[in-house]
N, C-alpha and C positions, 0 to 999 in steps of 0.2 A: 504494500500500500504506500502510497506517494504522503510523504509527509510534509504539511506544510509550514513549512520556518516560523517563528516567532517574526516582528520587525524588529531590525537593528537601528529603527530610525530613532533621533535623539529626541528627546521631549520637546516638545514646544514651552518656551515662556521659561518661568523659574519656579522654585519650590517655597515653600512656606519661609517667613522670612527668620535669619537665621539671629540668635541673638538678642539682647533688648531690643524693643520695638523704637523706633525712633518716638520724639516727643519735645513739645514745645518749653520752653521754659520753664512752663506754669502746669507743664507735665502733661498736658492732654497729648492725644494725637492730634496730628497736623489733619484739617482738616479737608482735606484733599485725599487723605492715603484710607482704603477701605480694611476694617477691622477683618473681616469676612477672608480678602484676598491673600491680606501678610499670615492669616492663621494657615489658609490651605493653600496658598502657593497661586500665581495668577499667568492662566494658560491661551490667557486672548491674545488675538492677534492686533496686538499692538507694537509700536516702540518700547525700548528699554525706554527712553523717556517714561513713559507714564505706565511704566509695572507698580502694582499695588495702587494706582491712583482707581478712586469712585469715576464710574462713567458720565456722571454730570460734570466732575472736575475736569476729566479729558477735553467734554464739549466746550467749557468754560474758557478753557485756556487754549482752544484752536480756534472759540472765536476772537481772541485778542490780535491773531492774525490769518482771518481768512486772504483767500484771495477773490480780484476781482470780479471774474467771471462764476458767471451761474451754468449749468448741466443741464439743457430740459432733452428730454426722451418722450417721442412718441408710443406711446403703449395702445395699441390698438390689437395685437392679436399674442400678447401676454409671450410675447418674445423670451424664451431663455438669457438672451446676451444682457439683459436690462440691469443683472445683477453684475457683470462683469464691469458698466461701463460704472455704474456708482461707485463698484469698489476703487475704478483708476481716479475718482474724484474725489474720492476720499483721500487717496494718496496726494494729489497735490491738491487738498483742502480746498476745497471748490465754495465759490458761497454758500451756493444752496445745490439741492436737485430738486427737479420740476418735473413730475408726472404728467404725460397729456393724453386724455384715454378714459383707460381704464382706472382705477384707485389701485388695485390691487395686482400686485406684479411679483414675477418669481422671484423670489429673495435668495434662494440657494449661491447664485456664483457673487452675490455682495462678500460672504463669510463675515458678515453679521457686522460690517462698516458701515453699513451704514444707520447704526445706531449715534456714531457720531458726528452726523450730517445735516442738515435742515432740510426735512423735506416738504414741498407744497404739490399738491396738487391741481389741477387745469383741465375741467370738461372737457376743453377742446383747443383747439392750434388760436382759436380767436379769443376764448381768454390770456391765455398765455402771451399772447403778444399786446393787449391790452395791457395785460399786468408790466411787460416790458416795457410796455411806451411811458406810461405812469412815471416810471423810474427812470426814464432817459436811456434806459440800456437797448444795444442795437444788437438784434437776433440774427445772429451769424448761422448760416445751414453747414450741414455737411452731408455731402453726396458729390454721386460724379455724374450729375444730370448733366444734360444739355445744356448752353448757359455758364456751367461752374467753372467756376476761377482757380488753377492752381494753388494750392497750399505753401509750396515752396516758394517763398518771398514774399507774401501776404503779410499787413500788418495788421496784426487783432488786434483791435482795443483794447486795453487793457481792462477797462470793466463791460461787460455780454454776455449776452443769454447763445451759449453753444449747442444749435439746438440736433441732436441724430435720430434717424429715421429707424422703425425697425429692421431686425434683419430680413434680406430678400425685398421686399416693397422698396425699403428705404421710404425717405421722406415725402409726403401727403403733397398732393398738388397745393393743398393752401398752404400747407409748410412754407414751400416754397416760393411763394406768389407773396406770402406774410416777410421775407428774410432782406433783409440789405443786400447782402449778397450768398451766395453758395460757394463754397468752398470746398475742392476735393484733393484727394492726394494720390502724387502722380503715380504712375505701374508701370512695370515693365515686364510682365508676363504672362500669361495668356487670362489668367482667372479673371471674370467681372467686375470683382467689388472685393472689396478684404468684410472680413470678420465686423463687425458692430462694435464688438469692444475692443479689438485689435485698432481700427479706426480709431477710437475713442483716445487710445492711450497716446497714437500719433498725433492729435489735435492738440490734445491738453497738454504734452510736452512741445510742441511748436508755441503755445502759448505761455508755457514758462521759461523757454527758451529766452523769450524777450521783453518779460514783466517781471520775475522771480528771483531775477537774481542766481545768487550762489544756491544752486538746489540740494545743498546738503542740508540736514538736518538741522 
């Protein structure tokens, strides 16, 4: 009989904290670090930054420096990739993300980032741009319709609603017709269109590239 291996893969995160508990002067715990996490060890997918920190203290202190640009996604046929593109905006801390659609969207490929995210939602492509206009921010599309403009050399504002289509349809004719402009990213090989959250992740680093600065940590 075929036996199947233990994993050799190493833990995620860190174990319970080792030692006195860290403490404020006046002895309390630091009001940021969760009692819960330092006892049993904290296995989310986070930064070493904020190991043992409370998930409202995480939100707290990533709103102190979001960035400009907001995420909206088309959710109309409850797309898989919708969880990938949140998680890449979680990673470079995106203002918000914008649901337009559905409410209710598969959460599986976020791995649960996006608990530290702002999310709103938008009936439809004509709220959403309403809500954009209100705030002056200019809804930048991505696709490679007809019409789009290279990505390569593009200057994205630095504050915009970036908005992506589901995967396969890609973005809604009023998406489109609603966008300042459309922006797509060039190819060089035979496939159609790249991945939705592969897309996602090339968009948001073109737009840190040239708002962000130093992108380390």
């Amino acid at each position: 009989m075929l036996r199947v291996s233990e994993s050799t893969d190493p833990p995620v995160g860190v174990g319970p904290w080792e030692g006195p508990w860290p403490t404020r002067e006046s002895g309390d715990l630091p009001a940021h670090l969760d009692p819960h996490l330092l006892e049993a060890g904290d296995r989310r997918n986070v930064v070493d930054r904020y190991r043992y920190w409370r998930q409202e203290a995480v939100v707290a202190d990533l709103d102190t420096r979001r960035h400009g640009f907001h995420v909206g996604i088309e959710n109309w046929g409850h797309d898989f990739n919708i969880g990938s593109v949140v998680r890449t905006a979680n990673a470079f801390n995106a203002a918000a993300v914008h649901i337009v659609g559905r409410r209710r969207w598969n959460r599986r490929g976020a791995m649960v980032t996006d608990r530290y995210l702002h999310e709103h939602h938008h009936h439809d492509v004509a709220a959403l741009l309403r809500w954009a206009a209100d705030r002056g921010l200019p809804v930048l599309g991505v696709d490679n319709v007809p019409g789009s403009v290279p990505l390569e050399g593009y200057a994205v504002p630095r504050d915009c609603v970036l908005l992506f289509g589901q995967e396969g349809p890609g973005l809604s004719a009023e998406a489109v017709a609603g966008c300042v402009d459309v922006v797509a990213i060039t190819q060089h090989g035979s496939t159609r269109s790249l991945n939705a959250g592969a897309a996602a992740a090339i968009v948001m680093y073109h737009w840190a590239l040239q708002h962000a600065g130093d992108l380390t940590p």
